[in-house]
N, C-alpha and C positions, 0 to 999 in steps of 0.2 A: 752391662753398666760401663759409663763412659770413664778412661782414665783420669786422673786426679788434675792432669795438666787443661783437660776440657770442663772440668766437674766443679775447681776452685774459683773466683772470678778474679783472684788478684793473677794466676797462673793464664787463665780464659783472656785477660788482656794482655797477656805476654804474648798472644800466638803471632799475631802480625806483626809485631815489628821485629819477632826474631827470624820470621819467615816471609821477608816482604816481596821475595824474589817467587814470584807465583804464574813464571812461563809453562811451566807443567799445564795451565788449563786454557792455552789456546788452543788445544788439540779440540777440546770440548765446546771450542765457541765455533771453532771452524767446522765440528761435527753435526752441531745444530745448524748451524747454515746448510749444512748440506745435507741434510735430512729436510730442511723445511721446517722444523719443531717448530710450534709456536704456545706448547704448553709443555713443561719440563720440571719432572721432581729430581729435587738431589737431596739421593739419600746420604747422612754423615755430612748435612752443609756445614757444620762447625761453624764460625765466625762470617759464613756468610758471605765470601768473596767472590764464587763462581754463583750465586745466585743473583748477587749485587750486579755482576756483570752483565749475565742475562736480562736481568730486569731491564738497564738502561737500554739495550738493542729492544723493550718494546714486549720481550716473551714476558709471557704467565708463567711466571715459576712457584712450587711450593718447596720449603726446605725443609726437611725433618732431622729431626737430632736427637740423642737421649741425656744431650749435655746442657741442662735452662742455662748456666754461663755461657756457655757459646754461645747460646741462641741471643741473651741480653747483648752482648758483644754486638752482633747481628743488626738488632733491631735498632741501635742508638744509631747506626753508621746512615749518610747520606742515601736517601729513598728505599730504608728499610722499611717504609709503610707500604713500598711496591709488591713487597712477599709477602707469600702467606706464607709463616712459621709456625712448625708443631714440633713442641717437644716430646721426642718420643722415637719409634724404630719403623721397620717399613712392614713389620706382623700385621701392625693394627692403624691403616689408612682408611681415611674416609674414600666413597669413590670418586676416582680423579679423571679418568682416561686421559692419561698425558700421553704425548708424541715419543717422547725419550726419558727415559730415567739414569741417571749418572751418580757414580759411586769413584769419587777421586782421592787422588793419595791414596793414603793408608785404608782406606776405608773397607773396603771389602777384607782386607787381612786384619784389621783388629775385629775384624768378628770371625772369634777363633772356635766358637760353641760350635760344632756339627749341625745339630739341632736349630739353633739360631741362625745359622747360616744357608738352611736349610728354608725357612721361614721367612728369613730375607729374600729370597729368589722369588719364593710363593707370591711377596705380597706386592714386590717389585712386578712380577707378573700381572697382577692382579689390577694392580693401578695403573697398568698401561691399557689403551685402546688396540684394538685390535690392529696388528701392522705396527704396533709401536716398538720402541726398540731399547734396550739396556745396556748402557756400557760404564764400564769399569775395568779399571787396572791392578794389576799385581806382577810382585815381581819377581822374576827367573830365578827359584830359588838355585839352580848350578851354576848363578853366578856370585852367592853366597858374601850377598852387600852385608850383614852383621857384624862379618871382618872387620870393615874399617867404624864398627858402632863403638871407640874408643874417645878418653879426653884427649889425646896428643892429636886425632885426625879430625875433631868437632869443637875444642873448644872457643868461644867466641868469646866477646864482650862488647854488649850494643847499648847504646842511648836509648832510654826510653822515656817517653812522655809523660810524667805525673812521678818516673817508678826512679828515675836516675841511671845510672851505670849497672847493666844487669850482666854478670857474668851465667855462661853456659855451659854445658856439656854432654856427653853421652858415655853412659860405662856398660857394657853387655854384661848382661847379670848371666844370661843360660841359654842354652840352647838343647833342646830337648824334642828328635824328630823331626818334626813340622813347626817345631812353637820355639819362638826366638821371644826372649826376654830383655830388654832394657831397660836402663832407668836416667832420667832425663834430671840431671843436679840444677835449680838458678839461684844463684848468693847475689843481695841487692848490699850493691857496693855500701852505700848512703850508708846502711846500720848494719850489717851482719848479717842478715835473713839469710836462711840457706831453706829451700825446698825444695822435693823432691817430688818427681812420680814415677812409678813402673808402670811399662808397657809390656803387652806381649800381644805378635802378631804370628800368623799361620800361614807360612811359605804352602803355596796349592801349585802345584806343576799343571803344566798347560791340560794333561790330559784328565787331570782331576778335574779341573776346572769345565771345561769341555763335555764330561760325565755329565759334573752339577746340572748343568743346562740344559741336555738334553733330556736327563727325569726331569726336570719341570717345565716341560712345554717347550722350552726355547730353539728355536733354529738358527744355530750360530750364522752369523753370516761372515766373516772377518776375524782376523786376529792380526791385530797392528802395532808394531813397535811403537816405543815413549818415545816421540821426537824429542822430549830434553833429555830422555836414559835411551839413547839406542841402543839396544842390543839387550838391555839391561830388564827390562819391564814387557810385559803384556797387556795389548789394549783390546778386550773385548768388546765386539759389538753383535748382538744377536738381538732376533725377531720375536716377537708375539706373535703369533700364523693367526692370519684372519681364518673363522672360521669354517 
């Protein structure tokens, strides 16, 4: 299930304008480029930005989500009638055979279920055409970003559209193994509102990850630093082996 900051719609319209700075997914436009893609799922599209993008370059993209607020975010925005949007996870896709399948930001770490994450790989597999390819990022838990998951290192205060003066933050609730806990504070200046949602994402070290892919089919091809987190982040790209 999707967090409460993807899941609520007054929260679902807070994503972009408290995060409008969205260089992280040129890695992803210059990757389709140079794959060729001309049909691309992203799984965990959220709000829709890296699919919006795609779209205007002309690709067939489908976005899948398990968050309907995100996705209505999504669908109001300029040539949101370009995607095909399904609310829902990558277990259970119709068949797609897309070029590439992309899992950005946070996405592959907030699916923290074993199991789920597990099923994610299967179906991400599954919806790709043979030679098609998956990539997704996560990040170097030895360099243990949760640290700076505090109010004194995150907190903002932005202008937003309809909502007024929205204050922010971040406070690390736990950390527990693999599984990091946060919880994201936004108080709407205008009246008082305070809301809140927890997170928790599952730090996977390169050679877990790397396991994952090799039991389900995948033949890694690359592992490429976040040009906006160098050093910081993991950028998987692996194969679906033609038959």
């Amino acid at each position: 299930m999707a967090d409460e900051s993807f899941r609520d719609p007054q929260l679902a319209a807070l994503y972009d304008p408290l995060d409008p700075d969205r260089r992280d997914l040129e890695a992803y436009l210059h990757l389709t480029a140079e794959l060729g893609a001309r049909h691309v799922l992203d799984i965990g599209c959220g709000t829709g930005v890296l699919a919006l993008l795609l779209a205007d370059r002309g690709i067939e993209v489908v976005g899948v989500d398990p968050a309907r607020a995100s996705l209505d975010v999504a669908k109001a925005k300029p040539g949101g009638d370009r995607v095909r949007w399904i609310c829902g996870d990558a277990a259970a896709l119709p068949p797609l055979r897309a070029d590439l399948a992309t899992m950005t930001a946070n996405v592959a770490q907030a699916i923290v279920d074993p199991q789920a994450w597990r099923q994610t790989l299967k179906g991400a597999r599954e919806a790709l055409r043979p030679g098609g390819h998956l990539a997704f990022e996560t990040r170097d838990p030895s360099r243990r970003a949760w640290e700076e998951w505090n109010r004194e290192a995150s907190y903002s205060v932005t202008e937003v559209p309809g909502a007024g003066s929205v204050e922010s933050w971040f406070d690390l609730i736990d950390v527990d193994g693999p599984l990091v806990t946060f919880r994201s504070t936004y108080v709407f200046t205008a009246n008082g509102q305070v809301l809140t949602s927890d997170s928790t994402l599952r730090f996977r070290d390169r050679q877990e990850v790397e396991a994952d892919l090799l039991a389900h089919g995948y033949v890694l091809k690359e592992v490429r630093d976040a040009p906006d987190r160098p050093g910081r982040e993991f950028v998987f790209l692996a194969l679906r082996p033609a038959p």
